[in-house]
C-alpha positions in Angstrom: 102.1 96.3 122.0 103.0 97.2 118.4 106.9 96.2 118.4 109.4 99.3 118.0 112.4 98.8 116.3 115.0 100.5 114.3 116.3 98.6 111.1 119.2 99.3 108.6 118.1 97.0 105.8 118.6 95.9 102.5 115.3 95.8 100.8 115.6 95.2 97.4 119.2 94.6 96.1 119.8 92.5 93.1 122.0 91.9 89.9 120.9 90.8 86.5 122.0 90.0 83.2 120.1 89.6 80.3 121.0 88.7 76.4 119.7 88.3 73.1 120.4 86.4 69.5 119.5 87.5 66.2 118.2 84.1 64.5 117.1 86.1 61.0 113.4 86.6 59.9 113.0 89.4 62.8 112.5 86.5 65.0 115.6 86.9 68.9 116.3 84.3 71.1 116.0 86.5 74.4 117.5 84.8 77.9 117.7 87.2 81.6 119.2 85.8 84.8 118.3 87.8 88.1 119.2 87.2 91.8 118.3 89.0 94.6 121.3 89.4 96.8 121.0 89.8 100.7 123.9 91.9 101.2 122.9 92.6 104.8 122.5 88.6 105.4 119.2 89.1 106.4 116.4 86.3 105.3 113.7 88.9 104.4 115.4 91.3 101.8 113.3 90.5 98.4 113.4 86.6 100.3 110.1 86.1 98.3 109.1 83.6 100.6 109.2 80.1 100.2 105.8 78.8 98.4 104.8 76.2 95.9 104.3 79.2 93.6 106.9 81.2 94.2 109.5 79.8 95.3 112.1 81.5 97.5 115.1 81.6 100.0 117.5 84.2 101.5 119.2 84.6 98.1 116.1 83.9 95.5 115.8 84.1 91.8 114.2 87.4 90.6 112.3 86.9 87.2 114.6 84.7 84.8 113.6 83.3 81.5 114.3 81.5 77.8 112.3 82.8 75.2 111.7 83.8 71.9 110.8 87.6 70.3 109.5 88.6 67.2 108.5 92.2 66.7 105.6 90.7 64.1 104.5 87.8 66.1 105.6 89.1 70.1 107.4 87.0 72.8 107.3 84.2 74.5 109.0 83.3 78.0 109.7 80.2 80.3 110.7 80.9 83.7 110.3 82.7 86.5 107.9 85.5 85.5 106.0 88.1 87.6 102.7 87.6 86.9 100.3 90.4 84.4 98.6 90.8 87.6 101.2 91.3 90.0 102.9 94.1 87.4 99.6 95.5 85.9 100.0 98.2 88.4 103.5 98.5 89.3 103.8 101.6 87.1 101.2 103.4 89.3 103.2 102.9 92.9 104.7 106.3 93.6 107.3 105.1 96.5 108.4 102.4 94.3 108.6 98.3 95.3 110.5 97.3 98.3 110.0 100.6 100.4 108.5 101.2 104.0 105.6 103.0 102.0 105.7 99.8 99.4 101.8 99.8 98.0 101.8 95.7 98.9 101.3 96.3 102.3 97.6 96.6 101.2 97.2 96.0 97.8 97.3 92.2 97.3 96.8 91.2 100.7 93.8 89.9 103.3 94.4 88.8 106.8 98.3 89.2 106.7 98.5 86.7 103.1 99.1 88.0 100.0 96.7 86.6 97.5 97.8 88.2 94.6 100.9 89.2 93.9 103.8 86.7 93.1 106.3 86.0 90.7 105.1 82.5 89.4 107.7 79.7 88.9 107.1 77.3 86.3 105.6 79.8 84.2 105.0 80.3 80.4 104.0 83.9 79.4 102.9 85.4 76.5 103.5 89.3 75.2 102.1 90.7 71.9 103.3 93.0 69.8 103.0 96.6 70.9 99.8 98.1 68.9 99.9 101.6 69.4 100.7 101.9 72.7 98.2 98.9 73.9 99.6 95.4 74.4 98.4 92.0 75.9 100.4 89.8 78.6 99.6 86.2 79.0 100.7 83.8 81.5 99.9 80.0 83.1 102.0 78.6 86.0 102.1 75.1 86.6 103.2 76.1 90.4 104.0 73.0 92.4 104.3 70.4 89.5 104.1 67.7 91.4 100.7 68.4 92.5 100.9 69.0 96.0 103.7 68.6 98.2 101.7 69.3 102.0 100.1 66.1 102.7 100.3 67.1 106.3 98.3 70.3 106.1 94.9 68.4 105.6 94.5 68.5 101.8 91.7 66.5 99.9 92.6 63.1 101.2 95.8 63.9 102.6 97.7 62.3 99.9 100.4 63.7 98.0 99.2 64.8 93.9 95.7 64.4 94.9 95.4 68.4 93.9 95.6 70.6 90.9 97.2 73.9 91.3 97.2 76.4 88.9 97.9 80.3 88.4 96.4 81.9 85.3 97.1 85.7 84.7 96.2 87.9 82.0 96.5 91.7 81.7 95.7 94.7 78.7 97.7 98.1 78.7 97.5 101.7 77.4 100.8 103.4 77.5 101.5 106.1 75.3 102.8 109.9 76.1 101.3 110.8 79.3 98.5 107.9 79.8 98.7 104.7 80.9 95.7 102.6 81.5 95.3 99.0 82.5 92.8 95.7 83.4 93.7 92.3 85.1 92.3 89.5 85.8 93.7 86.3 87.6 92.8 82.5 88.7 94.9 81.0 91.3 94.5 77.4 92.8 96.6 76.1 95.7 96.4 73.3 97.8 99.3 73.9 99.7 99.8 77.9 99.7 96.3 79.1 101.0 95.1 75.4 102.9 93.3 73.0 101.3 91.6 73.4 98.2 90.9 76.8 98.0 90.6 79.1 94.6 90.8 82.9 94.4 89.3 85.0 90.9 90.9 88.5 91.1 90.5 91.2 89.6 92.9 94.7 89.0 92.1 98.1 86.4 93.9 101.6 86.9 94.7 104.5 85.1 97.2 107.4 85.4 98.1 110.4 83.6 101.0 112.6 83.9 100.4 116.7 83.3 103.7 118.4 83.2 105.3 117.8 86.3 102.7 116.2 87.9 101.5 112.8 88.1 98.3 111.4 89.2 96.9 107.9 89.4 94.0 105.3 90.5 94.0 101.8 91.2 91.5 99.3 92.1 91.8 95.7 93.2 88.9 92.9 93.9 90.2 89.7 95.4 87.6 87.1 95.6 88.1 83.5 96.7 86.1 80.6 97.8 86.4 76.7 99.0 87.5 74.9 101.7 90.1 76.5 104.4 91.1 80.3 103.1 93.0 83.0 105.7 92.6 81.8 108.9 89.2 79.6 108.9 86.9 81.7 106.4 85.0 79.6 103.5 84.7 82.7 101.3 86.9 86.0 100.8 86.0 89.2 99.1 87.6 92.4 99.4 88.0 96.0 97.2 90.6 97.9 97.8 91.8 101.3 96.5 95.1 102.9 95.5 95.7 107.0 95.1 99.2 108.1 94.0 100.4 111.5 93.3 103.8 112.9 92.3 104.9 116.1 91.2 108.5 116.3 89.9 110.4 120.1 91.6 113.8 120.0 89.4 116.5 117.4 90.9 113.2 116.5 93.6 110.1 114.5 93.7 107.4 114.6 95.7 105.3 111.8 96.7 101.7 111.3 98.3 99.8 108.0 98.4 96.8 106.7 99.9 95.4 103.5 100.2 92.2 102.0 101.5 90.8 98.3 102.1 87.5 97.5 102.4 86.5 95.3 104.7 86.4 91.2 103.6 83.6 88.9 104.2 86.1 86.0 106.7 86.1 84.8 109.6 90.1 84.6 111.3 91.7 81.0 112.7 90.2 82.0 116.4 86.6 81.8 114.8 86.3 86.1 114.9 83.8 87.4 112.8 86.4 90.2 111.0 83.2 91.1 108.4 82.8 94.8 108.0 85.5 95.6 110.7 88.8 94.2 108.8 89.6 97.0 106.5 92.4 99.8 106.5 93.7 102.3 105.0 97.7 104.1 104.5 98.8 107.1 104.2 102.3 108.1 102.9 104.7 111.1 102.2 107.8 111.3 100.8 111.0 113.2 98.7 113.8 111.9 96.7 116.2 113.5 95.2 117.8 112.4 92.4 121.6 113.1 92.4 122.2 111.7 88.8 120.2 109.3 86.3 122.1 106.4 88.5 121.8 107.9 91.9 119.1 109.3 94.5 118.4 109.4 98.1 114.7 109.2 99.8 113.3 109.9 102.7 109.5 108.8 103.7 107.1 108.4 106.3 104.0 106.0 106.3 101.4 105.0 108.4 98.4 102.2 108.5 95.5 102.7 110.4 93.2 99.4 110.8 89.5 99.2 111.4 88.8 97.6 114.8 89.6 94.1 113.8 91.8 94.7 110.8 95.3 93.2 110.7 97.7 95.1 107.9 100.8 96.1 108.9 104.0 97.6 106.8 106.1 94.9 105.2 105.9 91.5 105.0 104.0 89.6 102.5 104.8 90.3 98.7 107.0 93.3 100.1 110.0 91.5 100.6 110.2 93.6 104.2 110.5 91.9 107.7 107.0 93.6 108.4 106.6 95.6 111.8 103.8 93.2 114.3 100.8 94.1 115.6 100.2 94.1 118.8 96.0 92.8 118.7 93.9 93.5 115.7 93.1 97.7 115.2 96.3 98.3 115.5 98.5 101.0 114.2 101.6 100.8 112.2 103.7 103.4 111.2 107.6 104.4 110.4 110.2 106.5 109.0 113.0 105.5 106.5 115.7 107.3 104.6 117.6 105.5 102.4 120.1 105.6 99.0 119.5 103.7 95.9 122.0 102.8 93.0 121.5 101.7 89.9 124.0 100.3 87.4 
């Protein structure tokens, strides 16, 4: 059966600095140093899980860079750097990252992997300078720079640096006054992440617009991938999936609606199931917070996923940073309530 458990959890706690150096001619030298902090000693608060991309650990990074701004020419960064893809829609994701209701437990992943959202280590990213509201981000990770560091899994060969893994991700954004507007586009390669040699070519657009007090947004995701071991045992992967937020600010209170649906991916899972047209899901979730100060709110929130017959999603884990709740067989359904206090300083 689906597990039932009750959690007190830290799921996104973390600490920062950040600094920059006039060097003349409009042109900063710009430096930030994050760290997520497990303040409950548990392995999966904002972990980020332990890939050739991204990295990770109980007590991981959070993006941290070197770089150079210029208000005429734009910035450049070298680091760890969420990818244009990965924060393309972030503004649109009503319960905010790291919640119960976290968008991620959908958007971004097939068959219990995410696919495509990470914060990509080795990374060089590019940001122009803000044209009217609309600017460009940029990035290429060299992720494992050794090549490939999982001989054992079966790679081409099963030598070590026989592959060539790559992340490129690219986004353009509209924000100005009450729209924002957005399109994504990113190529991954792994060889150790995802088995084998296998490549995914995804691609992100939303828009939201805020009347008044009230909020309203639209996302849409296409992950596509293809070569030769994906999720489980498929040769090919593609998927839509769909993201609804609404908000609607009552004084010191917001309220929160979201609704998410999968489609269903053309895959095949490690037991040799034929998941096509049956793998799909969708989320519902409601919510409040109210906001004490600027600094200082408490939420409360209740979400649940309902797979198709042979879908897998569940709440947390993945890009989440959430011990996620198991399944107990494929159609399964996942729900839970959380209340919780966040502080900012």
């Amino acid at each position: 059966t689906t597990e039932r458990r009750t959690r007190v959890s830290s799921n996104n706690t973390f600490l920062g600095f950040k600094g920059s150096e006039d060097l003349g001619n409009g042109l900063s030298a710009i430096w930030q140093f994050e760290q997520a902090i497990a303040i409950d000693q548990q392995s999966k608060n904002d972990s980020g899980g332990s890939t050739a991309i991204t990295g990770g650990g109980n007590q991981s990074h959070r993006t941290s860079f070197v770089g150079l701004a210029s208000k005429q020419m734009g910035t450049v960064q070298l680091g760890l750097i969420d990818t244009p893809f990965k924060t393309s829609l972030g503004p649109l994701d009503a319960f905010g990252q790291h919640t119960l209701a976290d968008y991620r437990s959908i958007m971004g992943m097939v068959g219990g992997v995410n696919l495509a959202s990470f914060r990509a280590q080795n990374a060089v990213q590019y940001i122009s300078p803000n044209m009217g509201g609309f600017y460009i981000k940029a990035l290429y990770s060299a992720a494992n720079e050794t090549g490939n560091d999982a001989a054992a899994a079966g790679n081409t060969g099963g030598v070590v640096g026989v592959g060539n893994p790559h992340l490129y991700s690219i986004s353009g954004t509209y924000a100005s006054g009450p729209l924002y507007a957005t399109l994504a586009y990113e190529d991954i390669k792994s060889v150790s992440n995802f088995n084998n040699d296998f490549q995914y070519k995804n691609w992100r657009t939303g828009v939201a617009y805020k009347l008044g007090d009230l909020k309203i947004g639209l996302g849409y995701e296409r992950i596509k991938g293809d070569g030769a071991v994906a999720v489980g045992s498929a040769n090919t992967i593609s998927r839509n999936a769909w993201y609804v937020p609404v908000t609607y600010d009552m004084g010191n209170n917001t309220l929160k609606l979201a609704f998410t649906k999968a489609g269903s991916s053309n895959q095949t899972n490690s037991a040799g199931k034929d998941l096509s047209g049956s793998d799909g899901a969708k989320q519902w979730s409601l919510g409040v917070d109210h906001n004490f100060s600027k600094r200082t709110k408490l939420y409360a929130l209740y979400t649940r996923v309902n797979n198709d017959s042979n879908g897998s999603y569940t709440l947390g884990g993945g890009a989440t940073g959430i011990s996620q709740v198991n399944l107990g067989s494929y159609g399964a359904t996942a729900s839970g309530f959380s209340v919780g206090m966040v502080h900012a300083f």
